[in-house]
C-alpha positions as CSV (number, residue, x, y, z in Angstrom):
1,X,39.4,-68.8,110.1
2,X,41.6,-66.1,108.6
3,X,42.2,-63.3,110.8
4,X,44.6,-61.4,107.9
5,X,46.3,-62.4,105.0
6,X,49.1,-64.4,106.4
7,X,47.6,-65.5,109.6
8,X,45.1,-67.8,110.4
9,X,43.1,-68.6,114.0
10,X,44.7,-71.7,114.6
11,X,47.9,-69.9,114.5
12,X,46.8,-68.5,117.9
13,X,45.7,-71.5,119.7
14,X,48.4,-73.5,119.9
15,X,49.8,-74.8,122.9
16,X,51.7,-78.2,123.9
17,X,50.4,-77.1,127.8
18,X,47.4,-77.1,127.2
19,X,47.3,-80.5,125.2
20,X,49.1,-82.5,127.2
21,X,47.5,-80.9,130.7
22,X,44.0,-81.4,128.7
23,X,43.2,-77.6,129.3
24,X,40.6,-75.8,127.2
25,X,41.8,-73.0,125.3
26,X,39.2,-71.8,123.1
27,X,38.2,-67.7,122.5
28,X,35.2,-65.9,123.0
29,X,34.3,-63.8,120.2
30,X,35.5,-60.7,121.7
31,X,39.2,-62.9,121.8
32,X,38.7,-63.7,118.2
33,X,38.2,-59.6,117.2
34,X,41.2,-58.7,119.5
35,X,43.3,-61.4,117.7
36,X,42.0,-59.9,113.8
37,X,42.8,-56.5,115.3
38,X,46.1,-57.7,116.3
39,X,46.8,-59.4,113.2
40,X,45.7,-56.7,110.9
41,X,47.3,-53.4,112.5
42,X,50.4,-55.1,114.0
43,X,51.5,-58.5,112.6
44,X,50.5,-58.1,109.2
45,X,52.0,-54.6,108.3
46,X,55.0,-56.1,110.4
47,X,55.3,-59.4,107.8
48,X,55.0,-57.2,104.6
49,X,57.7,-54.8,105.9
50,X,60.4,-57.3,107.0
51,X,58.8,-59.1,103.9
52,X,59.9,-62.6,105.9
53,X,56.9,-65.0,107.9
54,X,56.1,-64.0,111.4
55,X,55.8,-67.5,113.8
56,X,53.6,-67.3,116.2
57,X,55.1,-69.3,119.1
58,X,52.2,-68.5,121.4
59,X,49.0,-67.0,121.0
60,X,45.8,-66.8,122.9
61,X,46.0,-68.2,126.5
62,X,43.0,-69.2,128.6
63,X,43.1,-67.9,132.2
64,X,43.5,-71.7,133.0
65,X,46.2,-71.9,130.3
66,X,48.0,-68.5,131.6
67,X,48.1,-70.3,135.5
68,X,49.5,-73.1,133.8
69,X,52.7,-71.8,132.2
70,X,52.9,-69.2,134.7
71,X,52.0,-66.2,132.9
72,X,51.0,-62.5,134.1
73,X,47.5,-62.7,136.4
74,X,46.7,-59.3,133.4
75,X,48.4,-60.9,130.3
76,X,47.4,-59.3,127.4
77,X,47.8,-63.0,125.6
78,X,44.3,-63.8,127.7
79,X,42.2,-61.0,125.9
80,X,43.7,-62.1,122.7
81,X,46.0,-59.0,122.1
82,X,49.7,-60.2,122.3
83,X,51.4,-62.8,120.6
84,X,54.8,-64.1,121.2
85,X,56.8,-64.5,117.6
86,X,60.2,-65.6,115.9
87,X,61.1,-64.3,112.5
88,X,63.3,-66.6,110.8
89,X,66.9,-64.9,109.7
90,X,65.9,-62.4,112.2
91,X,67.4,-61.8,116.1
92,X,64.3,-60.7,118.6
93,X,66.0,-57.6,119.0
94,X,66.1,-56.2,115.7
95,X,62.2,-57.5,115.3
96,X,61.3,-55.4,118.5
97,X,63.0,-52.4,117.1
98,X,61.8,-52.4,113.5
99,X,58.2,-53.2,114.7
100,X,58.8,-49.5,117.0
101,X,60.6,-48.1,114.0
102,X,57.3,-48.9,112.2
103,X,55.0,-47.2,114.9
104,X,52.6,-50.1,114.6
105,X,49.6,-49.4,117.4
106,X,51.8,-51.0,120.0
107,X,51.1,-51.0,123.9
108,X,54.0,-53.3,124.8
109,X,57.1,-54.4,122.9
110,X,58.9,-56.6,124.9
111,X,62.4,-57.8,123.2
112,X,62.0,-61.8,125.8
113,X,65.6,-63.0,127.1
114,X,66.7,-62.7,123.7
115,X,64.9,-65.4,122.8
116,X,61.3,-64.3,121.0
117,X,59.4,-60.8,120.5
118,X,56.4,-60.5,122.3
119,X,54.0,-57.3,120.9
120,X,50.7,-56.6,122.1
121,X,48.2,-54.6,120.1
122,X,47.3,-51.2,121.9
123,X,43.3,-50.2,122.6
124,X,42.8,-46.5,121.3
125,X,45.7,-44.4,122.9
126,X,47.4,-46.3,125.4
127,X,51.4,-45.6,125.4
128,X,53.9,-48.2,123.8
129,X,55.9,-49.6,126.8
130,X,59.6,-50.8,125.5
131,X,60.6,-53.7,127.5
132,X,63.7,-55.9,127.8
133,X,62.8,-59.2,130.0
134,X,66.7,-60.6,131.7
135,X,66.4,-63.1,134.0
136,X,68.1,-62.3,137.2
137,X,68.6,-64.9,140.4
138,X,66.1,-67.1,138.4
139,X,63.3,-64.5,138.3
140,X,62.3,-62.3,135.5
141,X,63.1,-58.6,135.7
142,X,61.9,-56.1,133.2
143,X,64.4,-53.4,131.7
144,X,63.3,-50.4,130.1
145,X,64.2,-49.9,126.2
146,X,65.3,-52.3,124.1
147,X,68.3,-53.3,124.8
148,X,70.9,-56.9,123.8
149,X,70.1,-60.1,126.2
């Protein structure tokens, strides 16, 4: 299913976790609209700007999924909204800050132990957080602005 013109549903889905562990991670309709929403007002204009693919390196999470790998208990990835991305040629950094440069409808833009960009598409007029994530003694800390891991 084609959510926008350079991303497709199974994009989303993906997730070694969930294969191996045998773990259902398939979305509702109401997912499936959050993803399009995503992919239309935040990853697409974000592709045809940096005018480079956007790899999604992890999508839509089940709740039993999210346990799994440890994610937030209010993940934005389990309502379909956030996606975790690489852009070849690119460091996360300078993704996170053209994507805030851009003003795409952003509620979080979290530059990830310099390692991926994670964005999550807002719902009407919630606030853009700008996030670095360090790890520190082992355990995640998040930094405000966008700053070099």
């Amino acid at each position: 299913m084609q959510l926008s013109e350079h991303f497709e549903l199974a994009e989303f889905l993906v997730s070694e976790t969930a294969a191996r562990r045998g773990i259902a991670n398939e979305p509702t309709p109401e997912v499936i609209e959050n993803l399009r929403r995503l992919c239309q007002s935040v990853l697409q204009p974000l592709r045809v700007h940096l005018k480079r693919p956007v790899v999604i390196t992890s999508g839509y999470r089940s709740p039993a999924l999210n346990r799994a790998i440890g994610g937030s208990p209010t993940s934005h990835h389990m309502q379909g909204r956030a996606a975790d991305l690489i852009v070849p040629g690119m460091t996360p950094l300078l993704v996170c800050q053209a994507a805030h440069q851009l003003k795409l409808p952003c509620v979080q833009i979290i530059h990830e132990f310099g390692r991926w960009t994670h964005l999550a598409v807002a719902i009407s007029n919630e606030r853009t957080q700008l996030l670095t994530a360090k790890l520190a003694q082992g355990k995640t800390i998040y930094e405000a602005g966008l700053v070099h891991v």
